[in-house]
C-alpha positions as CSV (number, residue, x, y, z in Angstrom):
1,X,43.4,-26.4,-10.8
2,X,40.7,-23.9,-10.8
3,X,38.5,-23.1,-8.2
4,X,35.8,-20.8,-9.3
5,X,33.1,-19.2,-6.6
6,X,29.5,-17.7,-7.1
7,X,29.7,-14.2,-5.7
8,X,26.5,-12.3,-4.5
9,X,25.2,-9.1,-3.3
10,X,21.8,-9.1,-1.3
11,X,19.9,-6.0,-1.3
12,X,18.5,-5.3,-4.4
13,X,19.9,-8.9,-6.0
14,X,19.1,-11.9,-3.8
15,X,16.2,-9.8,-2.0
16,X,14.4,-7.2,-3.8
17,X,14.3,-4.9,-1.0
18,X,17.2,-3.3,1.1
19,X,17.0,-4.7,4.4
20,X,18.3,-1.9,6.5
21,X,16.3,0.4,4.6
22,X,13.1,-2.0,5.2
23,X,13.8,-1.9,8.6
24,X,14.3,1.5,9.3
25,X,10.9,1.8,8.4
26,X,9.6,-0.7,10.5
27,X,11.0,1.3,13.4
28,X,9.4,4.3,12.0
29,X,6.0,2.7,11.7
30,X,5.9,0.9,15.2
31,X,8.1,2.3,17.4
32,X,8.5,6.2,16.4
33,X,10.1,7.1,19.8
34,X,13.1,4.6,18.7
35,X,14.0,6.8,16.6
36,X,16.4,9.3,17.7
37,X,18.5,6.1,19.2
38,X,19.0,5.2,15.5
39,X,20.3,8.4,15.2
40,X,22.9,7.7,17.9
41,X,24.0,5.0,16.8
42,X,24.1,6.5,13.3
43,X,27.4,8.3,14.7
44,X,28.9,5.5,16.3
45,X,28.8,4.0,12.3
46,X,26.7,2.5,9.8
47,X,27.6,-1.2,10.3
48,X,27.0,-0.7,14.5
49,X,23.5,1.3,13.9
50,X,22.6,-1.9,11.5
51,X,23.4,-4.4,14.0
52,X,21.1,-2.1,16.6
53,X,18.3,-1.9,14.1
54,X,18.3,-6.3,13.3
55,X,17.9,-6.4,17.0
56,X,15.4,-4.2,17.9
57,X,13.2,-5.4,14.5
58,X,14.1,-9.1,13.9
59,X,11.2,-10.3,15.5
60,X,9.1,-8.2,13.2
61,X,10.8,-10.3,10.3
62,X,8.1,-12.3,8.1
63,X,9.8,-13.1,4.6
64,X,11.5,-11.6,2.3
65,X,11.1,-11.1,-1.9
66,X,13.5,-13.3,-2.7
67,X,14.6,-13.2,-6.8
68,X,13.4,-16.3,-8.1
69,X,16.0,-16.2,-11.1
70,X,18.7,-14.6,-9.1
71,X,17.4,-18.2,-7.0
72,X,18.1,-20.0,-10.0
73,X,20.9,-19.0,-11.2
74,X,23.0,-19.4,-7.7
75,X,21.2,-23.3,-8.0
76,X,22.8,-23.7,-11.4
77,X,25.8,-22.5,-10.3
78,X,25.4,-25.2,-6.7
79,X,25.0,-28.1,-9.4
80,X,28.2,-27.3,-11.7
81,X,29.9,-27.5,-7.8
82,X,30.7,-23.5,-7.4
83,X,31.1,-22.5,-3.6
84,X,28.5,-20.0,-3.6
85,X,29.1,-16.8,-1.2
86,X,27.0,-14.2,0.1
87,X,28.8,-11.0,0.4
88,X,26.4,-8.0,1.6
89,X,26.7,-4.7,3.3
90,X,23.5,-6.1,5.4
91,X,24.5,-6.8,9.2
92,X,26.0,-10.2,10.0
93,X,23.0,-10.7,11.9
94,X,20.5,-10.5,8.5
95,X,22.9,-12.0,6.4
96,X,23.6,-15.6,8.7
97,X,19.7,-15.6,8.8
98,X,19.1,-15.1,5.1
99,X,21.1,-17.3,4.0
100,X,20.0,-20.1,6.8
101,X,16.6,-19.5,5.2
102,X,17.0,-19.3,1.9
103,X,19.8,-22.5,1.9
104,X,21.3,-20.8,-1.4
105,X,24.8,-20.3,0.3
106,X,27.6,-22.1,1.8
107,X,29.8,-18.9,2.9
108,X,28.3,-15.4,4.2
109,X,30.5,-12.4,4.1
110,X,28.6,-9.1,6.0
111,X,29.0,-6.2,8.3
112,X,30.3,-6.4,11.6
113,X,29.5,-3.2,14.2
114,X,32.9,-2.0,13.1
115,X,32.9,-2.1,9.3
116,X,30.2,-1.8,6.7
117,X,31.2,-4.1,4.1
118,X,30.7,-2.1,1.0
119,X,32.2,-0.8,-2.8
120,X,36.3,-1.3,-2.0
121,X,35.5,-2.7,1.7
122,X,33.3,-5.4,0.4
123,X,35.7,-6.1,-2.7
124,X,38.7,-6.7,0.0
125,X,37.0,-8.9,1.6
126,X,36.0,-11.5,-0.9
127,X,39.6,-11.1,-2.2
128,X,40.5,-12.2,1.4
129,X,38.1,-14.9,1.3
130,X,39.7,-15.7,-2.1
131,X,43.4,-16.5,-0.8
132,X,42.3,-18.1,2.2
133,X,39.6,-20.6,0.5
134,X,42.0,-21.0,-2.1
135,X,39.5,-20.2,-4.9
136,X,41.1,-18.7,-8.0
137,X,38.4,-17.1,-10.0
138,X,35.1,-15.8,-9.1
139,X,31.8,-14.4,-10.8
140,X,29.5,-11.7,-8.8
141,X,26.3,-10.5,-8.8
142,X,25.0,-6.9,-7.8
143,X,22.5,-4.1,-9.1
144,X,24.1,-1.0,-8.2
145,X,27.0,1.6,-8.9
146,X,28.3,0.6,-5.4
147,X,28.9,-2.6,-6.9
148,X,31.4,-1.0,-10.0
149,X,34.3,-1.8,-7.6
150,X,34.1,-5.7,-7.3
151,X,32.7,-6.1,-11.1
152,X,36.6,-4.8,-12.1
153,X,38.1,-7.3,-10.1
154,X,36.1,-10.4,-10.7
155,X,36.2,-12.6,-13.8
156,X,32.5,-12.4,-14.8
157,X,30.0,-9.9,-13.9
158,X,26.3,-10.6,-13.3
159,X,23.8,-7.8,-13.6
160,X,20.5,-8.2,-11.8
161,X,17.5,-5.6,-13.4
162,X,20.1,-2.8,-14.6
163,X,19.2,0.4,-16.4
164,X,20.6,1.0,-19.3
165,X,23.1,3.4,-18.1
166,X,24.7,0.7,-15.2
167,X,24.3,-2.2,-17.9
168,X,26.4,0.5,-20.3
169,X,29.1,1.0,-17.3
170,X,29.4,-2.3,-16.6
171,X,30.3,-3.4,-20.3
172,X,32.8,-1.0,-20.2
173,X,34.6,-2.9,-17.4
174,X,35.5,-5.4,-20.4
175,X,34.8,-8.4,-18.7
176,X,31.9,-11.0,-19.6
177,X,28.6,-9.6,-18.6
178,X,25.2,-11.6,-17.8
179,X,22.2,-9.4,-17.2
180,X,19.7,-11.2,-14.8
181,X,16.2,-10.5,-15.4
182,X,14.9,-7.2,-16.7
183,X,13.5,-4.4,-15.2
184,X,9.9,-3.3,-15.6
185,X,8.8,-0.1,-16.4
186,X,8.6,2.5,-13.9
187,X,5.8,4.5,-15.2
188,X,4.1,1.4,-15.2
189,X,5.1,0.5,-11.3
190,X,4.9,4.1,-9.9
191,X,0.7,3.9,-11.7
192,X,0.3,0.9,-9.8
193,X,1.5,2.2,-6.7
194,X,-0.7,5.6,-6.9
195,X,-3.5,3.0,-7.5
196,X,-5.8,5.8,-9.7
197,X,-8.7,2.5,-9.6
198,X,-9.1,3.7,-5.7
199,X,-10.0,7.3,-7.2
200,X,-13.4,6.2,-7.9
201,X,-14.0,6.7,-4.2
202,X,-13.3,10.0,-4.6
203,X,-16.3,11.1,-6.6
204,X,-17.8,10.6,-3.4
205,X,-17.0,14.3,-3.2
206,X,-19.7,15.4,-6.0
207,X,-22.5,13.6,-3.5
208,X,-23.2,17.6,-1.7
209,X,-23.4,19.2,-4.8
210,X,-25.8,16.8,-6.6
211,X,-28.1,16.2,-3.3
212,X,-28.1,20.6,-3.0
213,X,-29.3,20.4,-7.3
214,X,-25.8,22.9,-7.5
215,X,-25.4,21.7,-11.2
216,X,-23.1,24.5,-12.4
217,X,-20.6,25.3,-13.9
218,X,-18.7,26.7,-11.6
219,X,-19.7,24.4,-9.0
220,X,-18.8,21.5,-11.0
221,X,-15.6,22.9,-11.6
222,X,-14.1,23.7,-7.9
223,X,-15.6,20.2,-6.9
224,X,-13.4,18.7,-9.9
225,X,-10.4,20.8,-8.5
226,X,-11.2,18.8,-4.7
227,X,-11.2,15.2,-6.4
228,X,-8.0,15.8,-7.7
229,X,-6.6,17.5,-4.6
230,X,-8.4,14.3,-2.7
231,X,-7.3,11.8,-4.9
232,X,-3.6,12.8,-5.3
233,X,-3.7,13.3,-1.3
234,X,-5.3,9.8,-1.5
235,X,-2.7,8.2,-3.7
236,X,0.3,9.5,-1.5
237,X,-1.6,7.8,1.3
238,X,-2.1,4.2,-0.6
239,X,1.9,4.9,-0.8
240,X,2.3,5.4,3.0
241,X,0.2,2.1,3.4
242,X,1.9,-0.3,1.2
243,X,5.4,0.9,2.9
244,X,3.6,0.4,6.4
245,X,2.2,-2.7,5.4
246,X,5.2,-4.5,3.2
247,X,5.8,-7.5,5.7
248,X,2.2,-8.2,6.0
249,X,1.1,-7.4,2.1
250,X,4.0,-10.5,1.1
251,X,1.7,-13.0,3.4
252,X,-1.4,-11.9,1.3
253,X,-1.9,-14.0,-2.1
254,X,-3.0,-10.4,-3.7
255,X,-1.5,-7.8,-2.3
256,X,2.0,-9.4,-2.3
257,X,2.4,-8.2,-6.2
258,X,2.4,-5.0,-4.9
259,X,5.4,-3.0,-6.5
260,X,6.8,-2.0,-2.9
261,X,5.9,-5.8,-1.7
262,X,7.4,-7.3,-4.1
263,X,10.5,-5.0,-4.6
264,X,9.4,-3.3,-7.9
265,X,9.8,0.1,-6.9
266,X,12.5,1.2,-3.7
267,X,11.6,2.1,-0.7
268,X,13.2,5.6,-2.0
269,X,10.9,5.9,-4.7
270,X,8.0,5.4,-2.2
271,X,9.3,8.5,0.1
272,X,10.0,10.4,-3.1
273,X,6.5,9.2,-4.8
274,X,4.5,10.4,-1.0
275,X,6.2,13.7,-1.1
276,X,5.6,14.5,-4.8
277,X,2.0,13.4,-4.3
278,X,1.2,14.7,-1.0
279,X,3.0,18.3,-2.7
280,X,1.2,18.2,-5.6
281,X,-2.9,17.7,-3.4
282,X,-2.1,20.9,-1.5
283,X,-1.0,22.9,-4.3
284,X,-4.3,21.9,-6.3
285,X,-6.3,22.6,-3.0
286,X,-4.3,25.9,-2.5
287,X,-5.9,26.5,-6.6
288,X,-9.5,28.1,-5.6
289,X,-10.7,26.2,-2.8
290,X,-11.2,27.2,0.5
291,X,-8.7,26.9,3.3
292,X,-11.3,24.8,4.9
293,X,-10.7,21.8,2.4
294,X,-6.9,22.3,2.9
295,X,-7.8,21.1,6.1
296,X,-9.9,18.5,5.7
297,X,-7.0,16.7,4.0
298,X,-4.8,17.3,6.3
299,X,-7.1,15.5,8.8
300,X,-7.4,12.8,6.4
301,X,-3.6,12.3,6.0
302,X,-2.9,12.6,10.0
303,X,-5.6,9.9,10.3
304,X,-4.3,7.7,7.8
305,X,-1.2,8.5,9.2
306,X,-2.1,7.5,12.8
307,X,-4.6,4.1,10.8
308,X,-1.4,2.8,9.3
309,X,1.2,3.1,12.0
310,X,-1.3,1.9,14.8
311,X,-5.3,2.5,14.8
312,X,-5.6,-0.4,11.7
313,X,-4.4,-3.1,14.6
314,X,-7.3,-1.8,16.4
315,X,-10.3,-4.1,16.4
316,X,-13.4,-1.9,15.8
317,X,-11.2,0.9,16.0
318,X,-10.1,0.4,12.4
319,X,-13.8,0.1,11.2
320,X,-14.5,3.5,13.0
321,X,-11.3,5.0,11.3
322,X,-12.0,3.0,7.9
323,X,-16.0,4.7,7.7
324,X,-14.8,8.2,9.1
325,X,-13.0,8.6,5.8
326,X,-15.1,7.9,3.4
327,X,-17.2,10.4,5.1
328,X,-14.8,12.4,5.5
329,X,-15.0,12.8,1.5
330,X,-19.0,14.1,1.3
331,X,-17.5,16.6,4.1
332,X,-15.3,17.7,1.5
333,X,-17.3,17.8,-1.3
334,X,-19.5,19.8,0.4
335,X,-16.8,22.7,1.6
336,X,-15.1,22.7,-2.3
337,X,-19.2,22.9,-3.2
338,X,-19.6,25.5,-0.8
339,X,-22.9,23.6,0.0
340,X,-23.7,23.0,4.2
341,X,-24.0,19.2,4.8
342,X,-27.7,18.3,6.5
343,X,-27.1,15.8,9.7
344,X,-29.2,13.3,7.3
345,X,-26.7,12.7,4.9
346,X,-23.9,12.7,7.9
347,X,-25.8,10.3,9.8
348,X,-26.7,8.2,6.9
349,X,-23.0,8.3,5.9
350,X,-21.7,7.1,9.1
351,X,-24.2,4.0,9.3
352,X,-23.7,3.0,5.8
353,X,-19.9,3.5,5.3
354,X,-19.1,1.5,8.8
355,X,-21.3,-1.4,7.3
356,X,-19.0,-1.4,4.0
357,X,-15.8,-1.4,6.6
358,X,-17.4,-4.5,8.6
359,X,-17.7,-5.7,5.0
360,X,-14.3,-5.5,4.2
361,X,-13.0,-6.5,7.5
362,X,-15.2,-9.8,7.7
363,X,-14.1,-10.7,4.0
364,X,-10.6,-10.4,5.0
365,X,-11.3,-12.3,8.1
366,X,-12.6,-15.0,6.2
367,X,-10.5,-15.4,3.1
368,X,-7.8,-15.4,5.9
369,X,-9.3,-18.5,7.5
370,X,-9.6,-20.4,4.0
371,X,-5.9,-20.1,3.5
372,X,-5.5,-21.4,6.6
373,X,-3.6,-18.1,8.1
374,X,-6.1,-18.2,11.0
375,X,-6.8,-14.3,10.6
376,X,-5.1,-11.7,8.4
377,X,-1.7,-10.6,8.8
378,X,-1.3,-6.9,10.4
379,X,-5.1,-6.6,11.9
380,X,-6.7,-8.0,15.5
381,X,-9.0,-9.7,14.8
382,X,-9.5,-14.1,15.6
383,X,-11.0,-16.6,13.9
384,X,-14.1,-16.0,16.5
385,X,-14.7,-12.9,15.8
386,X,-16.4,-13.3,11.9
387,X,-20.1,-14.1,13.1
388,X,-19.3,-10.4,15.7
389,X,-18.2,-8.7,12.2
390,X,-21.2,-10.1,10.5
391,X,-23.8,-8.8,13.0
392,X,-22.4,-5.5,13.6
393,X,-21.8,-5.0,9.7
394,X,-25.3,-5.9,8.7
395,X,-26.7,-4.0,11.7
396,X,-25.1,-0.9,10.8
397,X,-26.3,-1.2,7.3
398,X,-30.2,-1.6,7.7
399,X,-29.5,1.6,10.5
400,X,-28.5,3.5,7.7
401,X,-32.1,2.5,5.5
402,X,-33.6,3.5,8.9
403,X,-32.5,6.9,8.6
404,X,-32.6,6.9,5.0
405,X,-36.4,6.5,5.5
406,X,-36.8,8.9,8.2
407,X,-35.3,11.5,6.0
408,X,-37.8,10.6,3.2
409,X,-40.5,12.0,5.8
410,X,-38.2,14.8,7.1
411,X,-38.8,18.8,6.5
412,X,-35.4,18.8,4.8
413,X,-36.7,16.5,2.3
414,X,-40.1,18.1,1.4
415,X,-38.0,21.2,0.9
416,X,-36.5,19.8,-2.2
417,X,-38.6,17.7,-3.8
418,X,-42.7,18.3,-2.2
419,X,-44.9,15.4,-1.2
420,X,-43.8,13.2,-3.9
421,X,-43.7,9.1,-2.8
422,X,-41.4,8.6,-6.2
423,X,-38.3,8.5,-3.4
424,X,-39.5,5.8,-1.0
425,X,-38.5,3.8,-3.7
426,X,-34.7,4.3,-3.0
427,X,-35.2,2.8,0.6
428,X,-35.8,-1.1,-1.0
429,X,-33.2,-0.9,-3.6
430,X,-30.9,0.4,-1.2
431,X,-31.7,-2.3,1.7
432,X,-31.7,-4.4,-1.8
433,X,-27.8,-3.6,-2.8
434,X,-26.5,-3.7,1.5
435,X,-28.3,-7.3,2.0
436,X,-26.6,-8.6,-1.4
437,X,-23.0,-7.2,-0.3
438,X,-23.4,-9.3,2.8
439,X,-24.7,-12.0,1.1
440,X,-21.8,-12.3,-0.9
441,X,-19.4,-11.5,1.7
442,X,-21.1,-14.6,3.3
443,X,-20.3,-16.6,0.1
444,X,-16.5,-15.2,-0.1
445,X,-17.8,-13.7,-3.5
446,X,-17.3,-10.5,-2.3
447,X,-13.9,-8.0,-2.9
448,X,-11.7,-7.1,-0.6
449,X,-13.2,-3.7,-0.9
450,X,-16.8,-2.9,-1.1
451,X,-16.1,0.5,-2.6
452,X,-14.5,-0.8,-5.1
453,X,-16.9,-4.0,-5.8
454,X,-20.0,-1.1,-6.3
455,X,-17.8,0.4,-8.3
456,X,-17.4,-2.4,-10.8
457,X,-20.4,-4.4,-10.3
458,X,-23.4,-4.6,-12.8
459,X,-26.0,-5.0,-10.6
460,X,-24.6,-2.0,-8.2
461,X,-24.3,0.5,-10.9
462,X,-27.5,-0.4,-12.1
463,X,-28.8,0.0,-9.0
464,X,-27.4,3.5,-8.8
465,X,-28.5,4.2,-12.0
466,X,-32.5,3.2,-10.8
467,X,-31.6,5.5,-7.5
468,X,-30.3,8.5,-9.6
469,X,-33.5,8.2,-11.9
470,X,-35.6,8.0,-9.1
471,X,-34.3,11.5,-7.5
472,X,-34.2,13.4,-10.9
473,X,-37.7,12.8,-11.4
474,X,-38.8,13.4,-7.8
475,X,-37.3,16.6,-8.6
476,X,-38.4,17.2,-12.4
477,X,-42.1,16.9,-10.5
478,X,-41.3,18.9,-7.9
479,X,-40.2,21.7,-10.7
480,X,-43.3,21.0,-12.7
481,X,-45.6,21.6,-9.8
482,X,-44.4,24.5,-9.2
């Protein structure tokens, strides 16, 4: 009689993520100085260092993509009566607690410190498994050319997301083939990742040269040459956060459809994708700019850098960190402008970026609390600490109308644009637009990021439309004065 069993891989099949790989990076992330110890045990073999790493990590774990039609298809094959087997080069230690949690398996064949169970290895070993089960037949499912090996010497081969070059090799085999799901496109995944939505912040950068009435050419031109730099730079850090933040991001009922989250795109093609980006920012700096902006993004990446592997678990901290940046980007704008920054627009900066970062902090907080989460995954702050967040973010932001209006009477002011009242007219559409972010914040109406909300809402472009009006013809009768 024949006894036929369900074979399949995990990484990359049953998970959409490799664990090892996942881990590693964990390790990098939280505990850099672990590092060279993974190294070590690197020489001592592949299947001991992964049976160092589950230890030192596995109470990091959260959860794990898990293929929802590689799910169902290892269910269908439960209900025709299949023993269905779990055969992965992952640690024993993953792999028992994988398949406790998932409940999809009734055998689990993995790594020991001695051998890594992979290509031939892993093959051997379900052939093993074969004889002594008394199973005469067997179907398995993998996604990589390390798989090629074990798709010869089974009786079916199932194909999870394959390109067209893998699907091609595996047809070749000449047994039955059943590709499982299909893959999506990578231009489409790798766009995602760079997230070029977040570039709007970026124009941020053309603030010095607009304030300074620098409309040239030229100008315009070497500040266009910094938003790219700064939004590549930016880009290859959004990539260096969704790695950092992959256990956390699956927790979140947004951010979990994150390519990396979710297992669209491989933790290599995020270390690739950072390189590439972070390679292409300082070359376009290195195009006409001064070294002076090289530098400013390389502060911004070391502080993103330090933000996502520690400061962003920070309370308060992360605020700081969050508002630094954004005005970090009018300090940049003003070097690629070539135009000194007054300590007005720095101050006003300051105040009014660290109100948007309370913003985004307390809507967190509190969409965290309506899910029932208690407070968001990856930050510190508590349930008790949204009314703190509320008064400190709205604080901050009426600060920043305060020094907004002592500017409006300031020497540095009546420089540019005389005696004219036109601009006192900013100050109440500006305390306008920060009371109605923090009214919808209050309401949960608000995004996730204020940035990006004024970015995309009618009522704030308008307002910056009435703002911008409201400076040009402060300055038109300045110029007609004259």
């Amino acid at each position: 009689m024949t006894k036929h069993a369900s074979v399949w891989d995990m990484d990359g099949t049953v998970l959409s993520t490799d664990v090892f790989a996942e881990s590693l990076l964990m390790i990098a992330f939280r505990q850099p100085w672990k590092l060279p110890a993974v190294a070590m045990w690197l020489i001592r073999g592949r299947g001991y260092c992964k049976g160092r790493v589950a230890e030192l990590v596995e109470a990091q774990w959260t959860a794990w993509p898990l293929r929802r039609e590689v799910a169902d298809q290892i269910a269908a094959a439960r209900s025709n009566g299949f023993q269905c087997v779990l055969a992965t080069a992952a640690h024993t230690t993953v792999a028992q607690r994988i398949a406790a949690q998932t409940g999809l398996f009734d055998t689990v064949l993995a790594s020991s410190d001695s051998i890594n169970l992979k290509g031939s290895l892993k093959r051997d070993a379900i052939r093993n498994w074969m004889e002594q089960s008394g199973h005469t037949s067997y179907s398995y499912g993998g996604d990589s050319p390390a798989d090629l090996p074990i798709w010869k010497d089974a009786d079916e081969a199932l194909v999870v997301q394959p390109s067209a070059r893998l699907e091609s090799r595996v047809r070749a085999i000449g047994k039955p083939v059943t590709v499982v799901g299909k893959r999506s496109s990578l231009l489409s995944d790798l766009a995602r990742a760079m997230r070029p939505h977040q570039w709007a912040k970026n124009l941020l950068l053309f603030i010095p040269m607009v304030l300074a009435h620098r409309i040239d050419v030229a100008t315009f031109c070497a500040v266009l040459t910094g938003f790219i730099a700064f939004s590549l730079c930016a880009s290859a850090v959004y990539v260096l956060n969704d790695l950092g933040d992959l256990s956390s991001d699956r927790l979140h009922p947004r951010k979990r459809h994150r390519p990396f989250a979710d297992g669209r795109l491989t933790i290599k093609a995020g270390a690739v994708l950072f390189i590439g980006l972070l390679t292409a920012s300082f070359t376009v700096s290195a195009l006409g700019l001064p070294w002076q902006f090289a530098g400013l993004l390389g502060v911004y990446l070391v502080t993103n850098m330090c933000y996502s592997a520690w400061l962003k678990r920070k309370p308060l901290v992360d605020v700081l960190m969050l508002a630094g940046m954004y005005a970090l980007r009018i300090e940049a704008g003003g070097v690629a402008a070539e135009v000194p920054l007054s300590p007005w627009i720095l101050a006003f900066s300051l105040f009014f970026f660290t109100s948007l970062a309370f913003a985004k902090r307390y809507t967190e907080l509190r969409r965290a609390i309506a899910r029932g989460a208690g407070q968001p995954a990856g930050r510190g702050y508590e349930v008790d600490d949204v009314g703190l967040l509320e008064s400190l973010g709205t604080a901050s932001g009426y600060v920043s109308i305060l020094v907004l209006a002592l500017y409006m009477n300031s020497p540095a002011m009546h420089s540019l644009y005389g005696d004219s009242r036109l601009l006192w007219l900013v100050c109440p559409l500006v305390m306008y637009w920060i009371t109605r972010v923090w009214l919808l914040a209050k309401r949960g109406a608000l995004h996730d990021d204020p940035v990006v909300f004024a970015m995309t809402d009618r009522v704030s472009l308008s307002i910056a439309l009435l703002c911008a009006g409201l400076v040009g013809g402060a300055w038109f009768l300045r110029s007609i004065g004259q």
